[in-house]
C-alpha positions as CSV (number, residue, x, y, z in Angstrom):
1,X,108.5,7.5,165.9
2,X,107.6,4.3,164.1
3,X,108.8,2.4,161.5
4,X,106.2,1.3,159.8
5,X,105.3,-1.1,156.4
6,X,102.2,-2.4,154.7
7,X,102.7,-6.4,154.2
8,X,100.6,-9.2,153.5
9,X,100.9,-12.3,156.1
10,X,100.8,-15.9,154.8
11,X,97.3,-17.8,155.8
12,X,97.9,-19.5,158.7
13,X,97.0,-22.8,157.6
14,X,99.9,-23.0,155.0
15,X,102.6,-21.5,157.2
16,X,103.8,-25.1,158.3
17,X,105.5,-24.8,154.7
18,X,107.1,-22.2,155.2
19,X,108.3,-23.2,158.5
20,X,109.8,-26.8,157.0
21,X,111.8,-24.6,154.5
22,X,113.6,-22.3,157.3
23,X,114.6,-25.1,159.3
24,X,115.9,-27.1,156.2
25,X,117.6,-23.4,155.0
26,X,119.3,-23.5,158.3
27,X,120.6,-26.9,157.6
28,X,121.7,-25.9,154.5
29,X,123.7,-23.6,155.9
30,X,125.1,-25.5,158.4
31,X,126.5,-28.1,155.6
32,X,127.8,-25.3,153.4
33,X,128.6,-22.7,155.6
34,X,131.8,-21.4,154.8
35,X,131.1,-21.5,150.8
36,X,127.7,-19.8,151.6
37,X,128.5,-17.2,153.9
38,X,126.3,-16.3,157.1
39,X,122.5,-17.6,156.3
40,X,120.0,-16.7,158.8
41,X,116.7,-17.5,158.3
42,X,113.5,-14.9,159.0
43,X,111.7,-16.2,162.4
44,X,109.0,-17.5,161.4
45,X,106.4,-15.4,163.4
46,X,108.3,-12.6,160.8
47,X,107.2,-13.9,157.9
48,X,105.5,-11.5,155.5
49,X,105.2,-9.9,151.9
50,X,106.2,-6.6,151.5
51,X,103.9,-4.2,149.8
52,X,105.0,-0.7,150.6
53,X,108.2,0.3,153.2
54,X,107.3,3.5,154.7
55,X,110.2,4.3,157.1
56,X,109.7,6.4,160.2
57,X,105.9,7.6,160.3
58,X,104.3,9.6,162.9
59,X,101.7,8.3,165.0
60,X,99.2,11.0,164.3
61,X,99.7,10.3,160.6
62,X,98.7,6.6,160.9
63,X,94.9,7.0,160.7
64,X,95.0,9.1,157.6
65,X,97.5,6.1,155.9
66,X,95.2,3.6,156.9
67,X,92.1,5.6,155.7
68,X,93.8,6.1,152.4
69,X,95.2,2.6,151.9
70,X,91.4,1.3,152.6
71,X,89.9,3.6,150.4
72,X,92.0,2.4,147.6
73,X,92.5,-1.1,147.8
74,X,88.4,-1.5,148.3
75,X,86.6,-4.6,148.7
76,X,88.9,-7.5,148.4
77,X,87.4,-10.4,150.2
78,X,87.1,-12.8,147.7
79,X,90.9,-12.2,146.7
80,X,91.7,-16.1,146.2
81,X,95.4,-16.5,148.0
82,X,99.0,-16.4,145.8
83,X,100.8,-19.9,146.4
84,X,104.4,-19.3,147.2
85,X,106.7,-22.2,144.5
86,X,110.4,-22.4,144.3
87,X,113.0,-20.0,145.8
88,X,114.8,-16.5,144.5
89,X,118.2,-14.8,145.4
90,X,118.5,-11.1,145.9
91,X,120.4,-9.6,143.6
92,X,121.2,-13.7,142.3
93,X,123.3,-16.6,143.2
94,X,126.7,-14.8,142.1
95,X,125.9,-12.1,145.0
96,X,123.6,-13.7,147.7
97,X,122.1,-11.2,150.1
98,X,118.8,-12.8,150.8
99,X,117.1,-15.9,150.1
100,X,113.3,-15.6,149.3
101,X,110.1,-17.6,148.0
102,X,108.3,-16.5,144.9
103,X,104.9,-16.5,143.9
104,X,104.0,-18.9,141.5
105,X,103.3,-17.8,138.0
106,X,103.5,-14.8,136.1
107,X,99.8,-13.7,136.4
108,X,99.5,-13.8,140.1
109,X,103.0,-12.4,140.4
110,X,101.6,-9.5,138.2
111,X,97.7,-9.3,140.2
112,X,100.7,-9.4,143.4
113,X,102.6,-6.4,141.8
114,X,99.5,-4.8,141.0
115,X,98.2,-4.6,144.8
116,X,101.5,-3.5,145.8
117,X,101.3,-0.5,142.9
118,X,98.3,0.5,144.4
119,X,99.2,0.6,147.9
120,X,101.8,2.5,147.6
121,X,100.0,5.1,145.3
122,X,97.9,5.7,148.0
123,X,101.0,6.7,150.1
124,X,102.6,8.2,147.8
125,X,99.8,10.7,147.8
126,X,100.4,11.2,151.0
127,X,103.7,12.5,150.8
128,X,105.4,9.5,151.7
129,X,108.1,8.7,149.0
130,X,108.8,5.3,147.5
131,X,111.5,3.0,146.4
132,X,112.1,3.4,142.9
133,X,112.9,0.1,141.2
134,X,111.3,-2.7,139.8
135,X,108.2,-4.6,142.5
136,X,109.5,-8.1,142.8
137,X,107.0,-9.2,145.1
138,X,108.0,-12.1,147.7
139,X,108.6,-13.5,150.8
140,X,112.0,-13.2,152.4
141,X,113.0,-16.6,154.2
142,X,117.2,-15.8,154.9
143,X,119.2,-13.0,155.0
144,X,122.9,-13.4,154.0
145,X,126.1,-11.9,155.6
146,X,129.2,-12.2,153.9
147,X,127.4,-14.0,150.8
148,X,129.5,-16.1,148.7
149,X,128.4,-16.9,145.1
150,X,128.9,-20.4,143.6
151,X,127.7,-23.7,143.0
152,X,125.8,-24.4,146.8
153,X,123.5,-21.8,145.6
154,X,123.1,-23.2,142.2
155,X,122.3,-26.5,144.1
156,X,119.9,-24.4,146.2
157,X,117.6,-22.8,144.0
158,X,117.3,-25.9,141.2
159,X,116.5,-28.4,144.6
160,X,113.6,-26.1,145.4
161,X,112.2,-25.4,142.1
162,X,109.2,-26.5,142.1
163,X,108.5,-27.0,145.7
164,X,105.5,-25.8,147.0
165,X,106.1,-23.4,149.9
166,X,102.2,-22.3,151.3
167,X,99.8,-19.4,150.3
168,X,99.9,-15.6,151.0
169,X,96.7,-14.1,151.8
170,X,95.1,-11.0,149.9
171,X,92.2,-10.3,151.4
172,X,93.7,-8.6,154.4
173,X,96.6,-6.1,154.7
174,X,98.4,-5.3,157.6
175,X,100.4,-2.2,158.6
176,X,103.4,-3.5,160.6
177,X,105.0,-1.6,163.1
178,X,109.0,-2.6,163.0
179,X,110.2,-3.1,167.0
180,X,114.0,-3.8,167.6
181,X,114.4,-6.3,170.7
182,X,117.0,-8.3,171.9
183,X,116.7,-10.9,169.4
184,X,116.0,-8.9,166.6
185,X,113.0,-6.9,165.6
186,X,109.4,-8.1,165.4
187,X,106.3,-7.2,163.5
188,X,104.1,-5.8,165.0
189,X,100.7,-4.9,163.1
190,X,99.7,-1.7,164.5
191,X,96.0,-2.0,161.8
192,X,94.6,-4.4,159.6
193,X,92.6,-3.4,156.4
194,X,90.0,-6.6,155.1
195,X,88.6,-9.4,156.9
196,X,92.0,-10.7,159.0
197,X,92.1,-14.2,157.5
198,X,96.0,-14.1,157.7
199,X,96.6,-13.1,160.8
């Protein structure tokens, strides 16, 4: 069966951003490495925005998610992108778990969090239950193992406050199929709902 999420992809013309910061993340941690913990930064073919996390789905339910999420999200081709500025730390720097890049003021972060209410309404409805906290939205750049708190990360986040780190697209959405491999899982868009500009 599955596993399956609807995402956003960044535009492809901006990803070269993105792509600077994971390699200059991965000498971060290189240079800090015991005070950090283990940093491992997203490949960047992975990189993505999360709007709903759906879990195990089953095939024959996919075309009916789809239909649903397409139906609700309507026509959204002149969706202008969300520019990606400065880095976050899931749950913060104290307890590092994952490094990510935000969107870049309050009203796109809200039109972001808005999209991502209504997508997953729209699977809600189909039975499909949802995580129950606050939508941060974002794109994940590291994950952290064995996190360590302290001033590196401090040093981090202020360094890359106002750096610019590309554009995620909204006009298209992708459901992404997770698939495990021997270098990690990839993300696999099993449909795409819009016009395909990020892909």
């Amino acid at each position: 069966m599955p596993r399956c999420f609807f995402g956003l992809r960044m535009l492809s013309r901006s990803r070269s951003e993105c792509v600077r910061a994971l390699e200059q993340l991965r000498e971060f941690g290189h240079l800090h490495g015991p005070r950090l913990g283990d940093l491992r930064p997203v490949p960047a073919d992975n990189l993505h925005l999360t709007l709903a996390f759906l879990g195990d789905v089953p095939a024959e339910a996919i075309g009916g998610l789809v239909d649903a999420v397409d139906q609700a999200l309507g026509d959204r081709t002149s969706e202008p992108p969300a520019p990606l500025r400065g880095l976050g730390v899931f749950p913060d720097w104290r307890r590092p778990r994952a490094v990510y890049a935000r969107i870049a003021d309050r009203p796109r972060q809200d039109q972001v969090s808005d999209l991502m209410g209504t997508v997953q309404a729209a699977c809600a409805g189909l039975g499909f239950p949802m995580e129950d906290r606050p939508r941060v939205p974002h794109v994940t750049l590291a994950r952290v193992r064995r996190g360590r708190g302290g001033e590196p990360w401090e040093e981090l986040v202020g360094r890359w406050e106002a750096r610019d780190l590309g554009h995620v697209d909204l006009t298209t959405v992708f459901l992404f199929e997770t698939r495990p491999g021997p270098q990690g899982s990839r993300y696999v868009a099993r449909a795409t709902i819009g016009d395909g500009a990020g892909s």
